[in-house]
C-alpha positions as CSV (number, residue, x, y, z in Angstrom):
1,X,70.8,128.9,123.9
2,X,70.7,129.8,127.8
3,X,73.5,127.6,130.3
4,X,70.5,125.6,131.8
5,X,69.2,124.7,128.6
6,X,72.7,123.0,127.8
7,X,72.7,121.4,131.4
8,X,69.0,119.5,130.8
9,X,69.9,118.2,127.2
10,X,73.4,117.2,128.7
11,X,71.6,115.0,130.9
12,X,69.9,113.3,127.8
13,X,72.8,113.1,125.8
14,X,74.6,109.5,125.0
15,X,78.0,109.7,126.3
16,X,78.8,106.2,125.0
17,X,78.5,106.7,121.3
18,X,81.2,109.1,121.0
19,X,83.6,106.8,122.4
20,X,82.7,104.2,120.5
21,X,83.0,105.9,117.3
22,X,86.5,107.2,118.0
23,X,87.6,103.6,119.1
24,X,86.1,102.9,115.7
25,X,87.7,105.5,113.5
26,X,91.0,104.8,115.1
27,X,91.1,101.0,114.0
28,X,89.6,102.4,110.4
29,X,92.8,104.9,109.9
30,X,94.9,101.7,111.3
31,X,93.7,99.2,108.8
32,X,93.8,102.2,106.0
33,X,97.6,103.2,106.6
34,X,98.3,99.1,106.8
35,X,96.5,98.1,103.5
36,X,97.4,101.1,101.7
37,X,101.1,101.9,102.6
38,X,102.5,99.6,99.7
39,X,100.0,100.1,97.6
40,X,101.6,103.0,94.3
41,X,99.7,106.5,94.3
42,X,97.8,105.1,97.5
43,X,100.4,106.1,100.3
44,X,98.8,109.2,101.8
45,X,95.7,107.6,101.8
46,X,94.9,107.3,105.3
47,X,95.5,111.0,105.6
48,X,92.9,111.5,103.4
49,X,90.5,109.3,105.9
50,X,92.1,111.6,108.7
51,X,90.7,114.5,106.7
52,X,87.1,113.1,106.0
53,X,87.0,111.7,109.3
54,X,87.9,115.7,110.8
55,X,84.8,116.7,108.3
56,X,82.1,113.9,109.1
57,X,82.6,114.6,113.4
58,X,82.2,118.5,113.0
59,X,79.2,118.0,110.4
60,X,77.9,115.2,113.0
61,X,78.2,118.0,115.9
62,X,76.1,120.6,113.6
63,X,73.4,117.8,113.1
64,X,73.3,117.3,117.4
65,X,72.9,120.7,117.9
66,X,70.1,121.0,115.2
67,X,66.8,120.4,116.4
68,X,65.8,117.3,114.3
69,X,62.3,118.1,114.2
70,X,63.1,120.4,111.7
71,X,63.9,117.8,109.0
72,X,60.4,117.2,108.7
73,X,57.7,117.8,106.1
74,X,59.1,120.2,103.3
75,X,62.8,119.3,104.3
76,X,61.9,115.9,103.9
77,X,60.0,115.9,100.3
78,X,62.5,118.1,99.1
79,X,65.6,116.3,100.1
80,X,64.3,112.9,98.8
81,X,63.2,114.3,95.4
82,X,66.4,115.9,95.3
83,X,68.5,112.7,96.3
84,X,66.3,111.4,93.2
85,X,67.7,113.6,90.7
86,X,71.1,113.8,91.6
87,X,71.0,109.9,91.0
88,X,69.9,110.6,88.1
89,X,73.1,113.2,87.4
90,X,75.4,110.2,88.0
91,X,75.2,109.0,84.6
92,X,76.2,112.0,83.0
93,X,79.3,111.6,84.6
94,X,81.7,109.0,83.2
95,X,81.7,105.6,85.1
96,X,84.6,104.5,87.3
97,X,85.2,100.8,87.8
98,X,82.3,99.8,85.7
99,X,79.4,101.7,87.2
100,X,78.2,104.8,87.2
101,X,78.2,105.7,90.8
102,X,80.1,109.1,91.1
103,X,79.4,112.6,91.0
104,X,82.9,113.5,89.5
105,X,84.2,116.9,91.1
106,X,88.0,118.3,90.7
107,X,89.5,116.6,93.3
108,X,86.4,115.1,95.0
109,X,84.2,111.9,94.4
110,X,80.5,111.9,95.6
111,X,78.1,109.0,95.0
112,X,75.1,110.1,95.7
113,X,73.4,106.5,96.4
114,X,75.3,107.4,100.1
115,X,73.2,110.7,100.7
116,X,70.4,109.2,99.2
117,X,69.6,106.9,102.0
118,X,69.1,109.6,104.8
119,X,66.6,111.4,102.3
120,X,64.7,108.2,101.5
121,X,64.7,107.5,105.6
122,X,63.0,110.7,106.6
123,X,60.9,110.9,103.3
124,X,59.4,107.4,104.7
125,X,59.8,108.9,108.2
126,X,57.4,111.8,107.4
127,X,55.1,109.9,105.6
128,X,54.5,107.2,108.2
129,X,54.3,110.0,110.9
130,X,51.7,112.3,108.7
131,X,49.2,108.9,108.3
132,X,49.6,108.7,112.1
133,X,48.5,112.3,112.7
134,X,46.0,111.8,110.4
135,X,44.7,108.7,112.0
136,X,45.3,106.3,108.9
137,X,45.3,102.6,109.9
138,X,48.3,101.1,108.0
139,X,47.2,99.5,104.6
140,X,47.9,98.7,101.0
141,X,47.5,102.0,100.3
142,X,50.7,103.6,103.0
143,X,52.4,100.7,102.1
144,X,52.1,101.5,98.1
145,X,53.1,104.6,98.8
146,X,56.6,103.8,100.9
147,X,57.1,100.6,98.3
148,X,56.9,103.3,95.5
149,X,59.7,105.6,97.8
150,X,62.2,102.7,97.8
151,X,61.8,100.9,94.5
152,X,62.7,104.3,92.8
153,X,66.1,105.1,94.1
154,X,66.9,101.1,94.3
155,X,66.0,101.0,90.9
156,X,68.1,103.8,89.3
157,X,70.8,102.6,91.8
158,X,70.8,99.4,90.3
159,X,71.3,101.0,86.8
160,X,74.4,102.0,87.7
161,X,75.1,99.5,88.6
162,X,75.5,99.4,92.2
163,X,73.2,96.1,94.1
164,X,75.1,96.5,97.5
165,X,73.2,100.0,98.1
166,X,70.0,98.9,96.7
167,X,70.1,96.0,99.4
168,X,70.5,98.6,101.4
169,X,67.6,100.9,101.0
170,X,65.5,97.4,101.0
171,X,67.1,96.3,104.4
172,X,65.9,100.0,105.5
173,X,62.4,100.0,104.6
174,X,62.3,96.3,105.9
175,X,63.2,97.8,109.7
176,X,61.1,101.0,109.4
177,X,58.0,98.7,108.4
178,X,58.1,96.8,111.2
179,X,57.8,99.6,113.3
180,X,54.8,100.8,111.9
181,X,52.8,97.4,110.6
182,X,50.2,96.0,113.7
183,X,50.9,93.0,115.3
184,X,48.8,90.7,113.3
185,X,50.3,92.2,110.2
186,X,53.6,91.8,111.6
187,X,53.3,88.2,112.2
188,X,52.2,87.8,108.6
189,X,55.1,89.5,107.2
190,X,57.5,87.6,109.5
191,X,56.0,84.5,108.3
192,X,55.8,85.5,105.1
193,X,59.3,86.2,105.2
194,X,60.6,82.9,106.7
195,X,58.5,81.0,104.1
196,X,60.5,82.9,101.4
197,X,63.7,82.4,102.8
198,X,63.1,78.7,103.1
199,X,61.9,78.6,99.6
200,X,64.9,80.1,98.6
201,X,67.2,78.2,100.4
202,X,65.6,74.1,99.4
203,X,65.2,75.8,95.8
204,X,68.8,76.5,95.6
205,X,69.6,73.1,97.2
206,X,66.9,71.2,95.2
207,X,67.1,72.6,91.8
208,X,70.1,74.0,91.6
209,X,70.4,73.7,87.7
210,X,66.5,75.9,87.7
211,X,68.4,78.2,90.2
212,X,71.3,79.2,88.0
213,X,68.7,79.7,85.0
214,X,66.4,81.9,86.9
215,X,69.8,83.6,88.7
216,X,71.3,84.4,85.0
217,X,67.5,85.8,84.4
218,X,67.4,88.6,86.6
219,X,68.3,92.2,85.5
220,X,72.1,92.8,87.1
221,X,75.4,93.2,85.9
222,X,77.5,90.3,85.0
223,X,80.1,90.5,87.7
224,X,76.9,90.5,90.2
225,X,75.6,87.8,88.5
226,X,79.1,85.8,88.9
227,X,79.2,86.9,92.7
228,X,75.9,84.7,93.5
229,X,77.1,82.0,91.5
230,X,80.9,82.0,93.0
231,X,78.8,82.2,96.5
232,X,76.9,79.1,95.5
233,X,80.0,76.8,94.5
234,X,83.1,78.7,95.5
235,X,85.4,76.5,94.2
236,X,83.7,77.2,90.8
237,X,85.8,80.2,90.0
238,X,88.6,80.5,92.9
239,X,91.1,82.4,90.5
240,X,88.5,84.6,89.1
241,X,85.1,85.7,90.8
242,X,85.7,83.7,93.5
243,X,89.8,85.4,93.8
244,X,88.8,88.2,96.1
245,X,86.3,86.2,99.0
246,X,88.9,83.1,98.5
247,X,92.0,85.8,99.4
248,X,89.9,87.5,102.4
249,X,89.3,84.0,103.4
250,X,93.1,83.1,103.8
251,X,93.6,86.4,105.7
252,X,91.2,86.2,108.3
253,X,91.8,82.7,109.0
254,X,95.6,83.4,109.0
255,X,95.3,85.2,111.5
256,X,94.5,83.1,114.6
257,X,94.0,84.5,117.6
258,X,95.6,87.3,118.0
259,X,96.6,88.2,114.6
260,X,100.0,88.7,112.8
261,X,100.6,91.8,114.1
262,X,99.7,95.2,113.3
263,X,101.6,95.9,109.5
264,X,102.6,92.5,109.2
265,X,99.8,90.0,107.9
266,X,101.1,88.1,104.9
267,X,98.1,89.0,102.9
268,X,97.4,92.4,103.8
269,X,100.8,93.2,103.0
270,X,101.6,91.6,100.2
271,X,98.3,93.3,98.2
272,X,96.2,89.8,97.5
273,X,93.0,91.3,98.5
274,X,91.5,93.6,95.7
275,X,89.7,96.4,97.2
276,X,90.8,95.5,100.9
277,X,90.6,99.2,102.0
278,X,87.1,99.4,100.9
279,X,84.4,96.2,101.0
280,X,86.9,94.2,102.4
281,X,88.7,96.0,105.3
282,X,87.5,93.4,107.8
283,X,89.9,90.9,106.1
284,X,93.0,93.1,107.0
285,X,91.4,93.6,110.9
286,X,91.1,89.5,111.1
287,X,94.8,88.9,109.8
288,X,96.8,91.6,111.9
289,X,94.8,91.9,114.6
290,X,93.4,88.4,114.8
291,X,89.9,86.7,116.5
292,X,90.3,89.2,119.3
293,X,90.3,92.2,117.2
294,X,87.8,91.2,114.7
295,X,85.4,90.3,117.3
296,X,86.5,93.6,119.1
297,X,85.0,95.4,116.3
298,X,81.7,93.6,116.0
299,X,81.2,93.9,119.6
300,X,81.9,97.8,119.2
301,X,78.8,97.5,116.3
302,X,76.8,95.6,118.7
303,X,77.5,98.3,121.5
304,X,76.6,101.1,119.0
305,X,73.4,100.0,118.0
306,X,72.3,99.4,121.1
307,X,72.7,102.3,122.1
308,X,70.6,103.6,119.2
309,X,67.9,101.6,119.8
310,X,67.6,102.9,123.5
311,X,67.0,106.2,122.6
312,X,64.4,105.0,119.6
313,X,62.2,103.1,122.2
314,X,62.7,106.1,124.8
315,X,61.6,108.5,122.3
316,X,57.2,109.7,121.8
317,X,57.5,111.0,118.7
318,X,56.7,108.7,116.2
319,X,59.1,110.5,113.3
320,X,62.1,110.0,115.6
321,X,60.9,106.5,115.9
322,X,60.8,105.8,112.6
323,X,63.4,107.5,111.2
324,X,66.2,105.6,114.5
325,X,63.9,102.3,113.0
326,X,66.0,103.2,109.5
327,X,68.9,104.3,110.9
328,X,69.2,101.0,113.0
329,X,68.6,99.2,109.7
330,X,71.0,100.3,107.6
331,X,74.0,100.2,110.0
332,X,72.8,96.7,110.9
333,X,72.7,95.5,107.8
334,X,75.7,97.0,106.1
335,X,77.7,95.4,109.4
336,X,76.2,92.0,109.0
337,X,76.4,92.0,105.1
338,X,80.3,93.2,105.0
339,X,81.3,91.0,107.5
340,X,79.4,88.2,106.2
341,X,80.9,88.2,102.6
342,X,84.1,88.6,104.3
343,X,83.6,85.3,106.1
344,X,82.4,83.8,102.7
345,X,79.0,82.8,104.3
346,X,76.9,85.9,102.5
347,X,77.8,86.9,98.4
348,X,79.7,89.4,97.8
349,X,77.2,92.9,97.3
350,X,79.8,95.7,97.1
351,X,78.5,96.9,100.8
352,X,81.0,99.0,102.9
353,X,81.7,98.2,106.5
354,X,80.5,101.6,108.5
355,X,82.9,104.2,109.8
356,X,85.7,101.8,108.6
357,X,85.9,101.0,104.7
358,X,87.5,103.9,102.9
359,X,84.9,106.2,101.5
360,X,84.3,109.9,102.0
361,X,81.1,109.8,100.9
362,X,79.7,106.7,103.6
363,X,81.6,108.3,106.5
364,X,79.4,112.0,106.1
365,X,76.2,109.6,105.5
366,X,77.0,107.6,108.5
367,X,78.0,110.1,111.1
368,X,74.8,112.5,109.8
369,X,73.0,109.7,110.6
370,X,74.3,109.5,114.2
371,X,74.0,113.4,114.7
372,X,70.7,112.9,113.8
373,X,70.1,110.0,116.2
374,X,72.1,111.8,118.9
375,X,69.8,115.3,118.4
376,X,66.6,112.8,118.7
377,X,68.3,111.2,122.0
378,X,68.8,115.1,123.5
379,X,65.2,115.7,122.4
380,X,63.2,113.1,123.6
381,X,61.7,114.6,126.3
382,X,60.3,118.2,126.5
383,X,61.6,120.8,128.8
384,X,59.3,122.3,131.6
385,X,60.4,125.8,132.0
């Protein structure tokens, strides 16, 4: 790696996502420390974040300075099929709150369903790129094939269970087919998926008796079940399935404007939100740091994916499209998900906020993802020597 080779990436490189993420990780180890400083056997938590966050930047650097396009073919079969098995492992291990999520290590938790999502973006990535190569008009058959890559890792991940990240994968495979569907097709589906929607929506409004039969129908875990119905009617269970979005509710509306003031929001401090350092972090940013921190934070979300989707549409090769087409989709989705069951307006899915919920495993899934996105950005052009 000559001097002149650094100075004509440089010049490709984004210089705002960096920032970003560090404005990010600083209000993440705030809200940590905050919500966790009370909280018994939880008081060094934060360091802990300090720790993965150390960890997740240097393996983001590695991931920049590695060419991406070497993720392809082999790398990419192998690294799905082996995000396949080790969700399979999982339920060897014994289950933590309920599900069995965790690859249990002395002194380390892993969930798998995390790393899983990179593999299952650059498996579809690869495919879609080969059947471009190859000249393959998109049809049932490429879209058999990436259904069949989703369904099977959403489907052992809702075994575990865990519905947040099969959402996930879903939301991921929605974005990345977009990309690649023609524009009549594309219309279809976008109608296709309004017409749903709608007929979602006026069923739930129209029948709602039908709705709660067919809801108490479907293959998910009881809790998940009682999510969608506190989500429905939440004054149905406001002690019970309803306690946590009900709490989260008080605490982001506590907090006003401005907020309560950092280590001083009633409910942050007083431990009425379960889980508030994980699914519900956004709760603790509304009540100390008010409507202007909150929406500081979703801006900073806005600012980031922006920036990703400039360097997908400035990039030619179709992989890197594809693959920044997932990456967009997941970040997008987990954002709008998380702060939407914060704000009681989407059910609760068990989906962490990025960069901010505490999690070892989503902050080295996340910022791989951006190493990767910044190594396509640096790459998008060829030299001329």
């Amino acid at each position: 790696m000559n001097l002149n080779w650094v100075k004509r990436r440089g010049r490709d490189f984004d210089y705002y996502i960096i920032p970003v993420l560090v404005i990010i990780s600083v209000i993440s180890t705030l809200a940590i420390y905050s919500i966790t400083r009370n909280r018994q056997g939880m008081e060094d938590w934060y360091i802990r974040e300090i720790i993965w966050q150390i960890a997740s930047y240097g393996l983001m650097f590695v991931f920049v300075a590695l060419d991406y396009s070497i993720l392809k073919n082999r790398i990419a079969r192998i690294s799905y099929y082996i995000g396949l098995l080790s969700l399979v492992i999982v339920f060897v291990f014994p289950a933590s709150h309920g599900a069995h999520s965790w690859i249990t290590l002395p002194g380390l938790q892993l969930q798998p369903s995390e790393f899983t999502k990179i593999f299952m973006i650059l498996f579809i990535a690869d495919y879609g790129a080969k059947q471009k190569e190859l000249g393959n008009r998109f049809g049932w058959r490429q879209f058999g094939v990436m259904l069949a890559a989703v369904l099977v890792p959403a489907l052992l991940i809702l075994k575990q269970p865990a519905l947040g990240q099969a959402l996930v994968m879903l939301a991921i495979f929605f974005c990345m087919l977009v990309v690649m569907l023609e524009k009549k097709q594309f219309y279809v589906l976008l109608a296709a998926s309004f017409v749903f929607v709608l007929a979602v929506v006026l069923a739930m409004d129209v029948f709602p008796d039908r709705s709660m039969h067919f809801l108490n129908s479907l293959p998910l875990a009881q809790h998940q079940k009682e999510r969608f119905v506190t989500f429905l009617n939440p004054e149905a269970d406001p002690t019970g399935a309803g306690f946590q979005v009900h709490e989260a509710e008080i605490a982001i509306g506590s907090g006003g404007l401005l907020g309560q003031g950092f280590l001083k929001g009633s409910q942050t401090q007083g431990n009425w939100v379960p889980e508030q350092w994980t699914d519900f972090i956004f709760s603790a940013i509304g009540e100390e740091f008010g409507y202007v921190g909150s929406s500081g934070v979703i801006l900073l979300f806005f600012l980031l994916i922006y920036r990703m989707v400039r360097i997908a549409v400035s990039t030619e090769d179709y992989f890197a499209v594809l693959f920044m087409a997932g990456a967009i989709g997941m970040f997008g989705f987990q954002v709008f998900e998380n702060i939407g069951m914060n704000l009681a307006i989407m059910p609760v899915a068990g989906i962490t906020l990025p960069f901010i919920s505490y999690g070892g495993s989503s902050l080295l899934t996340n910022f791989v993802v951006i190493g990767i996105s910044l190594s396509i950005g640096i790459r998008r052009r060829k030299l001329a020597f």
